[in-house]
C-alpha positions in Angstrom: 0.8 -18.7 11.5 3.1 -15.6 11.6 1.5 -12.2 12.0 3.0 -9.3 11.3 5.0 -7.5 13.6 3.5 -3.9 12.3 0.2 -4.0 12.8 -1.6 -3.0 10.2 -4.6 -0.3 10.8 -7.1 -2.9 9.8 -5.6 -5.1 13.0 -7.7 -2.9 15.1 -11.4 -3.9 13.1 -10.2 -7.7 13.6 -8.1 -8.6 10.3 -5.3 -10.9 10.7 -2.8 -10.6 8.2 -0.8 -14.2 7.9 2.1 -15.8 6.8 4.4 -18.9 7.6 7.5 -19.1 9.4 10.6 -17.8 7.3 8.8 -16.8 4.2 11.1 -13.8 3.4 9.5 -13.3 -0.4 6.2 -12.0 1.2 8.6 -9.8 3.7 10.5 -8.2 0.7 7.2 -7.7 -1.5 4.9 -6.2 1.3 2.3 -8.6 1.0 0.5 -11.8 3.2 0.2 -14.9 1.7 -3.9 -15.2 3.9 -5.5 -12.4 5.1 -8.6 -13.5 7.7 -11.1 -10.7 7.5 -13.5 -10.3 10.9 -17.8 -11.5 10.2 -19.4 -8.7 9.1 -16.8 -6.5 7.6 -18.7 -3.9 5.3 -16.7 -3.9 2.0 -15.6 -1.8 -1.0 -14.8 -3.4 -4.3 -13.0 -1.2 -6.5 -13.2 -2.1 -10.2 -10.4 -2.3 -12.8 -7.6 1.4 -12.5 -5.3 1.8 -15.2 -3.0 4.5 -15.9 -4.8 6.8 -18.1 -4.5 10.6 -18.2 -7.7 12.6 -17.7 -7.8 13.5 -21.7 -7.8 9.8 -22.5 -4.1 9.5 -23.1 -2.2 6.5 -21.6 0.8 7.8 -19.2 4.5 8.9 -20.8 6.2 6.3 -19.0 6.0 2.9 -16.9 6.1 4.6 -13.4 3.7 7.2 -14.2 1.3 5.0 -15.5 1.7 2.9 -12.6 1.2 6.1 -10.4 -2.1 6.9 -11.7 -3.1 3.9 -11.8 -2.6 3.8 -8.0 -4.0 7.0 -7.4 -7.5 6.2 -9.0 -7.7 3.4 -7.2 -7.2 6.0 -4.0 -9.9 8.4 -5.4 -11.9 5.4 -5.8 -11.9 4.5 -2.5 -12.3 8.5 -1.0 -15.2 8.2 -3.2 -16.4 4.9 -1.2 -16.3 7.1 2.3 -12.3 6.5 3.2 -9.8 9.0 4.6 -5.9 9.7 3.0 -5.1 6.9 4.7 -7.6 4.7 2.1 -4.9 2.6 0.9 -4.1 1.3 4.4 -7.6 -0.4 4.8 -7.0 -2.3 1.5 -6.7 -6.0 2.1 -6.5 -7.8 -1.2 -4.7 -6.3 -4.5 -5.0 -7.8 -8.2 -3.1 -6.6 -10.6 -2.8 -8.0 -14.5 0.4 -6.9 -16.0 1.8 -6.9 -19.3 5.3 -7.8 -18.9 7.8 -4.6 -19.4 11.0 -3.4 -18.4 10.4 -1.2 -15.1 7.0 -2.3 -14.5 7.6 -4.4 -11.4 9.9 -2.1 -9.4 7.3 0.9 -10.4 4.7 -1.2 -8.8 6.5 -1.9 -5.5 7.9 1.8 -5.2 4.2 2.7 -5.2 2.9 0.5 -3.0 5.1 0.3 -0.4 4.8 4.1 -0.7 0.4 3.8 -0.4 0.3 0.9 1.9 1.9 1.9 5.3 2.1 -1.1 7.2 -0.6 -2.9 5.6 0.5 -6.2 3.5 -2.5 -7.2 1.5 -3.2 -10.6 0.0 -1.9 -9.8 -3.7 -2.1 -11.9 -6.8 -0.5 -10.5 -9.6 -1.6 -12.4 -13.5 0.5 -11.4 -16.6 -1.8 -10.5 -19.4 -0.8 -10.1 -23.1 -2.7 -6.9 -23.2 -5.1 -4.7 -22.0 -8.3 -2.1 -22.4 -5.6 0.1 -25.0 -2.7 -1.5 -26.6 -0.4 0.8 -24.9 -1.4 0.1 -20.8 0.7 -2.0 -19.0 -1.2 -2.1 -15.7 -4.5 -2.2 -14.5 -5.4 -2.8 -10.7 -8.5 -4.0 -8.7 -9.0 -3.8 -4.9 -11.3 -4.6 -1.8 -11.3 -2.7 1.3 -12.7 -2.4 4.4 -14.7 0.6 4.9 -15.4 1.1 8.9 -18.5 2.3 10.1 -19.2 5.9 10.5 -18.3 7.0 13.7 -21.0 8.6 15.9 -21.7 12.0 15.0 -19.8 12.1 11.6 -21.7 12.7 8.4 -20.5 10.3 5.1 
């Protein structure tokens, strides 16, 4: 078992983010292939984000779609009792993508840009289509939510 050499936050609540020897595909993608979450971790399961603008419309382009669809799954989690720092206590990512030109490289830029030095278990599953004809992207996450720390209100 290789663990990563940045620690991820979630190191510090017990989580062991794992990989073996000389796999540089989960290196280059930010991700581990196990992740071995501590007994009693309180949870937050955050249902199906996609890339749609407030007033219903799906996003101009491929990397703006992705974008929101990142950033709902960050109010999401806020909403669940998390800090700016949300998307570094995620530990497993889904994603189901419809294939397009862009998408993949949209995705990463975004999450290596969310995920600090946290490398989540991620499956990604190519879909023919989603919700609205148009997406390209919709994402579902857990987290660990810590427990309040003495004194603070939630």
């Amino acid at each position: 078992m290789v663990l990563d050499d940045k620690p991820s936050k979630l190191c510090a609540h017990g989580f062991q983010f794992c990989n073996w020897p000389g796999n540089e595909v989960a290196a280059q993608f930010g991700l581990s292939h196990a992740v071995i979450i501590p007994p009693n971790a309180r949870t937050i399961l955050v249902s199906g984000q996609i890339g749609i603008l407030d007033d219903g419309r799906v996003a101009d382009n491929i990397t703006q779609e992705v974008n929101i669809a990142f950033d709902r799954v960050g109010l999401a989690l806020r909403a669940a009792g998390l800090g700016d720092d949300a998307w570094e206590y995620v530990y497993k990512i889904n994603t189901f993508e419809v294939s397009t030109p862009g998408l993949l490289e949209a995705v990463m830029a975004k999450a290596k840009s969310v995920l600090g030095n946290t490398k989540p278990a991620w499956t990604g599953v190519g879909v023919k289509n989603l919700l609205h004809p148009d997406l390209h992207l919709e994402i579902t996450v857990e987290a660990f939510l810590p427990e309040p720390k003495s004194g603070s209100s939630s």
